[in-house]
N, C-alpha and C positions, 0 to 999 in steps of 0.2 A: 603472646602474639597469636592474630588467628593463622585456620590456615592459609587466608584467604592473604590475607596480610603480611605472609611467610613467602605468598608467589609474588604479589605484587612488589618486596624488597628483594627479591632473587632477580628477578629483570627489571627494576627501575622502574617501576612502574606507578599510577597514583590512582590507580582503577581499577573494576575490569573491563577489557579495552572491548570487548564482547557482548555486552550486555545487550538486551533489548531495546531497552528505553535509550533513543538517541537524541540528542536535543539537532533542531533542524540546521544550526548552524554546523553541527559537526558532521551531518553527511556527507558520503562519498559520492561527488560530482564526478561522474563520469561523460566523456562525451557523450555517450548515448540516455544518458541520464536529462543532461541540459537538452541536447534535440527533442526526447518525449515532454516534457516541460515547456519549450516554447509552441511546441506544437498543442498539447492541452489548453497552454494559457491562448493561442489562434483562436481557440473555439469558441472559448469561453466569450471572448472579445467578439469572435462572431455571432453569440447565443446560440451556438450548433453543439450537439450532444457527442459524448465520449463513449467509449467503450476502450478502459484497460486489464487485458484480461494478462496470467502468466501462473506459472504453478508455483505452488503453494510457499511461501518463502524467498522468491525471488526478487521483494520487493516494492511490490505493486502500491500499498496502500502508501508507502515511502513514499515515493513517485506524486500521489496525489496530497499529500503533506509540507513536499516542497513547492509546488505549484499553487495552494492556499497560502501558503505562508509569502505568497510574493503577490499574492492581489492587490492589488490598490486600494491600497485603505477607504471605506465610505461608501464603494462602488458592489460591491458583494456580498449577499449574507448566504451563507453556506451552510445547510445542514445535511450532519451525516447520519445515517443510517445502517446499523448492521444485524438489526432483528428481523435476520429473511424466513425465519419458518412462521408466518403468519398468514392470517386468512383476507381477504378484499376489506372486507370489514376493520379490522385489527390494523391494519396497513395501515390506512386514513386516520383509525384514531392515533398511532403513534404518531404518523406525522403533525396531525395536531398538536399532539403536546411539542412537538419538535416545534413550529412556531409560536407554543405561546396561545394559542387559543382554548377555548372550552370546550367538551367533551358533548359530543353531539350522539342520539339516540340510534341513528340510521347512516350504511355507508353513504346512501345519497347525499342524506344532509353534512355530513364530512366532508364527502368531497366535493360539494358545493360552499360550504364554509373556508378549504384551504384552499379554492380557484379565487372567492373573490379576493382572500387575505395574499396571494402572489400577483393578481392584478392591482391592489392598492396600493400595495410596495412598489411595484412599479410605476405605476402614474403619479402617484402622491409623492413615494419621495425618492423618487427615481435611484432606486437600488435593483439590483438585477438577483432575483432567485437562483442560486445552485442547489440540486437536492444530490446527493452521492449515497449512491445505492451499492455497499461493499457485501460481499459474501452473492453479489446477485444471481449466478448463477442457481442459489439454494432457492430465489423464490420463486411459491408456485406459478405456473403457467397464467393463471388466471390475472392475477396481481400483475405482472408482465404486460398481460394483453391488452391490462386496462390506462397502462401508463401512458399513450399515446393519446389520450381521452384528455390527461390532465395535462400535456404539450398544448392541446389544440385550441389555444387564445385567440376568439373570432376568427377562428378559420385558417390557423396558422400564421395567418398575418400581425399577431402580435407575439414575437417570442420572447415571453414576459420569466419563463423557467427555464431552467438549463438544467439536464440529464444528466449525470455521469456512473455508470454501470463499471463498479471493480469486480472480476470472479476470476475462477479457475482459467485453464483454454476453452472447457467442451461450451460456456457462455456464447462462444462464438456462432457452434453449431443450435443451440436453442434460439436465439437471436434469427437463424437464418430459417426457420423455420415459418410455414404462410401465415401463422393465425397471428405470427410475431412480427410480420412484414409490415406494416404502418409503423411500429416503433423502430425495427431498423434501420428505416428509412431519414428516423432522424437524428440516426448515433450515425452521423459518416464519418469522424475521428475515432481509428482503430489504433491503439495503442499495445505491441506485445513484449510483455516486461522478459527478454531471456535472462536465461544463468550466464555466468562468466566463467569465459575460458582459464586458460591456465596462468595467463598473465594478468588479468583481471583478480584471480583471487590473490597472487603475489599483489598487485597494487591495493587490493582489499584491507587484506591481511596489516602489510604496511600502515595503511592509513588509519585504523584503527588502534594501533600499538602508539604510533606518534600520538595521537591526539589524547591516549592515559599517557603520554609521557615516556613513550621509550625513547633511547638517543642513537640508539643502534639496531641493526639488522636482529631479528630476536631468531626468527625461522631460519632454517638451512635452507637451501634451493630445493636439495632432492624430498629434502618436510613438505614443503610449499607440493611439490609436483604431487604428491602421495595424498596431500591435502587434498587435491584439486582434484583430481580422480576419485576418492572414498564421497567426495560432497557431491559431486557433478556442479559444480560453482554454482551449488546454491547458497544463498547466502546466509541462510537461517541455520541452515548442518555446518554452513564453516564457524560459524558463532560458536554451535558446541565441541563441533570437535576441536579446533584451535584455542577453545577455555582449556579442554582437556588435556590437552597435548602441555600445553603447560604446566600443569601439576606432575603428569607425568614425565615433564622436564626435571622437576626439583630430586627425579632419582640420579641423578649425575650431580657432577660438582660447576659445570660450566654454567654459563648465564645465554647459551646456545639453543634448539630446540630442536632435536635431529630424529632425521626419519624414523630410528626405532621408538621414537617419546612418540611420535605421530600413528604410529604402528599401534600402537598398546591403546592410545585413546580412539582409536577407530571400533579396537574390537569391545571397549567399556560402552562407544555409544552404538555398537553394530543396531541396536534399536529402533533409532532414529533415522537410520541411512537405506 
């Protein structure tokens, strides 16, 4: 038996309840989970542009994964983007290939090639463009400044593409910056993804262990508390240190997981924290 396989039969387990890879149905819906979701999918519906920003592991791109996954079939084609260290030029061609188009010589002729290709999709077969720009706060200024250029369908009177900008927080403060103000102007959905408190990472924690299968409380309260404070309820650090803490459970004979298991995988991933 592995090791892996040695923890999963020590707590009941049919996974690991931690892992990255979440399939959408198993997320943890929180209320404030569904309010930024209805409020993203508002916008969408209103073809008004997003901005979700939050640090690093809190969940952000989750956020906009569930809110895709509940578009109305037919009505949206969605392409994402996360190659933000590129040049004006570079930009246009990626998004080229992102819809499917052929590879043009000059940024002009780019981005004149993928204006008409989101105005045809529009008119013809009445599908609404989202383009979701993740990591955005990495791209250069320039690429940024020019995103405004490709919103401006006849004069803004046709809003044929729809925006959405996932980054860090300081995106907030680039965004509010003058050379950036025409494109701010039409992100007016601000979305900020926090960590969770101390009863959030207990309901976290929880819901993750159910869904591999546990049938019982796996964490101690005072684990949970020691959790929650070593992560600052982010959710990415509770991933690994609550992996951890479980291994470091199997040094006891219980099927419990108490502050000193959490103690010891704090200071294996101090790394990461």
């Amino acid at each position: 038996m592995t090791s892996m396989n040695r923890v999963y039969a020590r707590y009941g387990i049919t996974g690991d309840p931690f892992a990255k890879e979440v399939e959408s149905e198993d997320f943890h819906v929180t209320d404030d989970f569904t309010l930024d979701m209805n409020r993203v999918k508002a916008a969408l519906e209103a073809r008004s542009g997003v901005v979700i920003t939050g640090e690093s592991g809190n969940g952000k791109t989750v956020r906009w994964r569930g809110v895709e996954n509940a578009l109305p079939s037919g009505q949206y084609r969605v392409h994402y983007l996360a190659n933000s260290m590129v040049n004006h030029r570079d930009f246009y061609r990626q998004l080229s290939m992102a819809l499917g188009l052929e590879a043009r010589a000059t940024a002009a002729a780019l981005f004149s090639q993928v204006s008409q290709h989101i105005a045809q999709t529009a008119t013809e077969h009445r599908i609404r463009t989202v383009l979701v720009l993740d990591e955005a706060h990495l791209f250069p200024h320039a690429v940024l400044a020019h995103l405004h250029i490709l919103l401006n369908f006849e004069r803004d009177s046709k809003p044929w593409l729809t925006l959405v900008l996932i980054g860090l927080p300081e995106l907030k403060g680039i965004l509010s910056r003058d050379v950036l103000k025409s494109l701010s102007t039409r992100l007016p959905t601000r979305i900020t993804v926090k960590a969770l408190d101390a009863s959030g990472v207990r309901e976290y924690v929880t819901h993750r262990l159910a869904k591999a299968g546990a049938r019982s409380q796996i964490f101690a309260e005072d684990a949970i508390l020691l959790l929650a404070e070593a992560t600052g309820g982010v959710m990415r650090k509770i991933n690994s240190v609550a992996w951890q803490s479980l291994v470091e459970g199997m040094a006891t004979k219980g099927t419990v997981v108490d502050h000193a298991a959490v103690a010891r995988a704090i200071e294996v991933c101090r790394d990461i924290l």
